[in-house]
PyMOL Python script that loads the backbone (N, CA, C, O; Angstrom):
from pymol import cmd

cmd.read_pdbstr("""\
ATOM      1  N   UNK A   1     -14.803  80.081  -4.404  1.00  0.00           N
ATOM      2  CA  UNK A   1     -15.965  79.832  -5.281  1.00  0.00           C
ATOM      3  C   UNK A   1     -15.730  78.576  -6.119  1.00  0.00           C
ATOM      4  O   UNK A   1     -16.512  77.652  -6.339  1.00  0.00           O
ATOM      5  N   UNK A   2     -14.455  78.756  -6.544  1.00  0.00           N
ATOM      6  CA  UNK A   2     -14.279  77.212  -7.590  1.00  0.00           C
ATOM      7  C   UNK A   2     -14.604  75.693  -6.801  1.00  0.00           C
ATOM      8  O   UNK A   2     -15.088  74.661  -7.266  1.00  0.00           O
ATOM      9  N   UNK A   3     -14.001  76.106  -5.057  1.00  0.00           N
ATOM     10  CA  UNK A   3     -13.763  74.940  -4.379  1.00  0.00           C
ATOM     11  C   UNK A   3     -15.415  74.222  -4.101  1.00  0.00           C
ATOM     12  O   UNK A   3     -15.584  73.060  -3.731  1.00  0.00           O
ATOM     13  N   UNK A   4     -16.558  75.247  -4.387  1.00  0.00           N
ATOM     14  CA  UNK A   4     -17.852  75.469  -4.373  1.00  0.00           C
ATOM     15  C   UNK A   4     -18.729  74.826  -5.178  1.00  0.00           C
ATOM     16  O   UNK A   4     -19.798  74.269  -4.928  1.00  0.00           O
ATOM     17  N   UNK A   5     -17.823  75.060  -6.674  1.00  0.00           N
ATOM     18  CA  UNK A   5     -18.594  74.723  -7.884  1.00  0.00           C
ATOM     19  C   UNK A   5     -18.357  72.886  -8.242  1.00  0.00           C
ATOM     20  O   UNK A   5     -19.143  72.032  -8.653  1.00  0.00           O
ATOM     21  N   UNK A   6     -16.689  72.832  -7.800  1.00  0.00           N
ATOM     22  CA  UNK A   6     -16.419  71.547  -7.665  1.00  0.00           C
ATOM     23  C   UNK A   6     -17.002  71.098  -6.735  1.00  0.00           C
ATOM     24  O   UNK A   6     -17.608  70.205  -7.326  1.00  0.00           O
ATOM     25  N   UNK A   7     -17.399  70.985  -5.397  1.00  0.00           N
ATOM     26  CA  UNK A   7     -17.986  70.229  -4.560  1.00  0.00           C
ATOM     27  C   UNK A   7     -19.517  69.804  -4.950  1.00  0.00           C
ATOM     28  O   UNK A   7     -19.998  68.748  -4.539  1.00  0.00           O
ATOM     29  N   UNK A   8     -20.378  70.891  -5.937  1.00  0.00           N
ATOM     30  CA  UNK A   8     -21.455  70.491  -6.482  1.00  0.00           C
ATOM     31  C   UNK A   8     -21.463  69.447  -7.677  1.00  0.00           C
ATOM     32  O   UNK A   8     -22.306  68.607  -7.992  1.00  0.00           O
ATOM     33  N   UNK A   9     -20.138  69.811  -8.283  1.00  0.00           N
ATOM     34  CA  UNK A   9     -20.201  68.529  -9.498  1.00  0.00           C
ATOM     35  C   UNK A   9     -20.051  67.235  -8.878  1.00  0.00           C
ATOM     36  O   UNK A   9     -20.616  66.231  -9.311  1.00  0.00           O
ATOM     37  N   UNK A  10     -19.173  67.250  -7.705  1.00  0.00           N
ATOM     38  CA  UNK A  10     -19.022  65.656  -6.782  1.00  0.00           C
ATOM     39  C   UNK A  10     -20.163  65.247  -6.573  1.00  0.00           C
ATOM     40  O   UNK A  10     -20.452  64.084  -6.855  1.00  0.00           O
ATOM     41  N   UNK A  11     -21.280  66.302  -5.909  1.00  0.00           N
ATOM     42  CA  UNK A  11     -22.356  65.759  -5.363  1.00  0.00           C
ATOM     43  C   UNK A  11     -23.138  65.453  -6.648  1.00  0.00           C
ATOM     44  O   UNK A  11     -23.392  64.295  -6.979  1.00  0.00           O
ATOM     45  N   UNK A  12     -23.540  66.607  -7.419  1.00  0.00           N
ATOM     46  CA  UNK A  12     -24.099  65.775  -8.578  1.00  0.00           C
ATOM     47  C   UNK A  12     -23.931  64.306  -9.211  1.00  0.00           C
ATOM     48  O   UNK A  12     -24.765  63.499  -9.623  1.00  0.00           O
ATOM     49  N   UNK A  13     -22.297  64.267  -9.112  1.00  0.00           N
ATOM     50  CA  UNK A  13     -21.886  62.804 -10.064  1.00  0.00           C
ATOM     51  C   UNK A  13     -22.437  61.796  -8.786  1.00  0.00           C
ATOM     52  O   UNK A  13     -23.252  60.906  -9.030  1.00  0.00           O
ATOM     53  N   UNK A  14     -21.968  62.001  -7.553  1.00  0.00           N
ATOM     54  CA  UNK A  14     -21.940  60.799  -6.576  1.00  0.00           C
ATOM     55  C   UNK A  14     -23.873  60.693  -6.185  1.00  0.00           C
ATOM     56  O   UNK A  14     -24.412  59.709  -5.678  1.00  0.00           O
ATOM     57  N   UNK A  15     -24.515  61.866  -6.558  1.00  0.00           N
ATOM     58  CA  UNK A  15     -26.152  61.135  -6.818  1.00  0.00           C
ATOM     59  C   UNK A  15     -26.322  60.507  -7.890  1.00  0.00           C
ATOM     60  O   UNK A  15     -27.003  59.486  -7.795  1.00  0.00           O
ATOM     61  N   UNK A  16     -25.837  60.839  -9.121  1.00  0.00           N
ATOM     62  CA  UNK A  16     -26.030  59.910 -10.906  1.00  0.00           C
ATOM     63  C   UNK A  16     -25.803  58.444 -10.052  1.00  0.00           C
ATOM     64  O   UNK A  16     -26.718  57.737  -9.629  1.00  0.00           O
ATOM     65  N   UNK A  17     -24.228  58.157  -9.903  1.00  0.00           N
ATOM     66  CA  UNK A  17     -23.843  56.812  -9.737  1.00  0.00           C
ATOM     67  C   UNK A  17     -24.907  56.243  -8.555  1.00  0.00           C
ATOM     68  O   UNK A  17     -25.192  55.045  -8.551  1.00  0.00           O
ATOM     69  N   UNK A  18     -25.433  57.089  -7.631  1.00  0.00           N
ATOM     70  CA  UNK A  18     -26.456  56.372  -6.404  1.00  0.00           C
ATOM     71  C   UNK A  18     -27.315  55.589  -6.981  1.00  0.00           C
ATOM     72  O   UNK A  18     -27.498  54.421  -6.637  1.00  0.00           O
ATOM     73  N   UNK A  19     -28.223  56.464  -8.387  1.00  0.00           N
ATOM     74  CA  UNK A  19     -29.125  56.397  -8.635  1.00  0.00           C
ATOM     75  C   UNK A  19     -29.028  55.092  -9.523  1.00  0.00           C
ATOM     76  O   UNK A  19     -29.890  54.214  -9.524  1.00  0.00           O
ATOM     77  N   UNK A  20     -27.573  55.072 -10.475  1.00  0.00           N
ATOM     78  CA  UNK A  20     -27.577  54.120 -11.205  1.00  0.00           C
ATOM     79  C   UNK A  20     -27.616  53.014 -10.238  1.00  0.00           C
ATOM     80  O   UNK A  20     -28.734  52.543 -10.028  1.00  0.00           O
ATOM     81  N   UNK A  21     -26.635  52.515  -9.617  1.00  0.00           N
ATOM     82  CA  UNK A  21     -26.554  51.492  -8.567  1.00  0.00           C
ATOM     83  C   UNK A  21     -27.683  51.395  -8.083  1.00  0.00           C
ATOM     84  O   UNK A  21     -28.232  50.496  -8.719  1.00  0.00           O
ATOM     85  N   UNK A  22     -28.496  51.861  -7.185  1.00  0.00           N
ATOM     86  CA  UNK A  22     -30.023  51.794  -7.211  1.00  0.00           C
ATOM     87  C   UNK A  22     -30.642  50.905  -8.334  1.00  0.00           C
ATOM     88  O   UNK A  22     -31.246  49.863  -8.079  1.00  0.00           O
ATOM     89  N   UNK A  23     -30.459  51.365  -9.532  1.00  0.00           N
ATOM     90  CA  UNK A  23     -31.159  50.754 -10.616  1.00  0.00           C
ATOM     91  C   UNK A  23     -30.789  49.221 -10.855  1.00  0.00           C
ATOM     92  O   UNK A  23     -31.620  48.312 -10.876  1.00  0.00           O
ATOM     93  N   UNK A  24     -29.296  49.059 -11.047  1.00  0.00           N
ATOM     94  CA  UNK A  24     -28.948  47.942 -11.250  1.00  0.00           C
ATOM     95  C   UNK A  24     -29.154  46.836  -9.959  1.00  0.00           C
ATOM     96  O   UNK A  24     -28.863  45.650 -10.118  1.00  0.00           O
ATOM     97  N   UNK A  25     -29.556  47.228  -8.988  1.00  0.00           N
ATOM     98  CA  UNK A  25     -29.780  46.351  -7.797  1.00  0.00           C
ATOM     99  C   UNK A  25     -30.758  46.118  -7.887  1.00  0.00           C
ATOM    100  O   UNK A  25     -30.900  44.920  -7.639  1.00  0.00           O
ATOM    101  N   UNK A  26     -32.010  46.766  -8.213  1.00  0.00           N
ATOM    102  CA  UNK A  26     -32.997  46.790  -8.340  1.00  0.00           C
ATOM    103  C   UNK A  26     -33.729  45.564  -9.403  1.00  0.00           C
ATOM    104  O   UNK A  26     -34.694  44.842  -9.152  1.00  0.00           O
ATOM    105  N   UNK A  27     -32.822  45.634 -10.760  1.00  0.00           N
ATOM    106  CA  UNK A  27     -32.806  45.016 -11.757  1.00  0.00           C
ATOM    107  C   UNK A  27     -32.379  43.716 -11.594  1.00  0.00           C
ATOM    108  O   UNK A  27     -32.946  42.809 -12.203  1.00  0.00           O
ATOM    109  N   UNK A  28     -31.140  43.435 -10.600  1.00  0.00           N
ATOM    110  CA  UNK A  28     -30.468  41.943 -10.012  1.00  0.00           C
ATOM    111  C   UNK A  28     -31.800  41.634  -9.407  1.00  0.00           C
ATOM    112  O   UNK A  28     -32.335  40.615  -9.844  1.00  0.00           O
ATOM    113  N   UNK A  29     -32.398  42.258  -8.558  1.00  0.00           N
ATOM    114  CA  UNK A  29     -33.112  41.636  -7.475  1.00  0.00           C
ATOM    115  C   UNK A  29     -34.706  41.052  -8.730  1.00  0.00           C
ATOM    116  O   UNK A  29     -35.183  39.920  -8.653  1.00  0.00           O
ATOM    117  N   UNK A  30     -35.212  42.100  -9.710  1.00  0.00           N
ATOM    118  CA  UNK A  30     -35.835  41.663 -10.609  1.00  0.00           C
ATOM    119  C   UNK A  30     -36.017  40.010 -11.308  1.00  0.00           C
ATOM    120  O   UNK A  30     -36.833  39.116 -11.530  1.00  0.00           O
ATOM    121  N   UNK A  31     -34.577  40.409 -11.445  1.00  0.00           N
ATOM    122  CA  UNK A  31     -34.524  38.752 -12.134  1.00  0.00           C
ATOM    123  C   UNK A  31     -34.084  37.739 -11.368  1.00  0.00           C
ATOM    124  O   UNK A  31     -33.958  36.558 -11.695  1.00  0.00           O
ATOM    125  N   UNK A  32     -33.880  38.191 -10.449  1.00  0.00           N
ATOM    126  CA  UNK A  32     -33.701  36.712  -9.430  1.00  0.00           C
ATOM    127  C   UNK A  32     -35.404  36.363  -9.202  1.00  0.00           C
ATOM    128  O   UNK A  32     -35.914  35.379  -9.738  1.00  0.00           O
ATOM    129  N   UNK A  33     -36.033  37.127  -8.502  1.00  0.00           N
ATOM    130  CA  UNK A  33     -37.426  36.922  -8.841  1.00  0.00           C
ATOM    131  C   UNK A  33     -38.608  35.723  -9.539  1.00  0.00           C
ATOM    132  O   UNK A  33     -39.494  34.976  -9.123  1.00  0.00           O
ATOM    133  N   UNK A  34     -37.776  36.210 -11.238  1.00  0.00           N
ATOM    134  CA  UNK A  34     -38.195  35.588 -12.243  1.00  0.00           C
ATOM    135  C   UNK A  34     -37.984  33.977 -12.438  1.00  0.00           C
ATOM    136  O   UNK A  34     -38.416  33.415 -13.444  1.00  0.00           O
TER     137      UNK A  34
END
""", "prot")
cmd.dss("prot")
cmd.show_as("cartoon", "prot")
cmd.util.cbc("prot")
cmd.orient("prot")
């Protein structure tokens, strides 16, 4: 069960950081744009 609960916090953290990275690429590509 623990090996369970940890594999959900990985996935949780490793979607946060997707999402951030997402953002900040998003934001590079923004201001190149500009």
């Amino acid at each position: 069960v623990a090996d369970t609960i940890l594999l959900k916090r990985c996935n949780t953290l490793a979607n946060v950081y997707k999402v951030l990275l997402d953002k900040i690429v998003a934001d590079d590509v923004n201001n190149m744009e500009q």
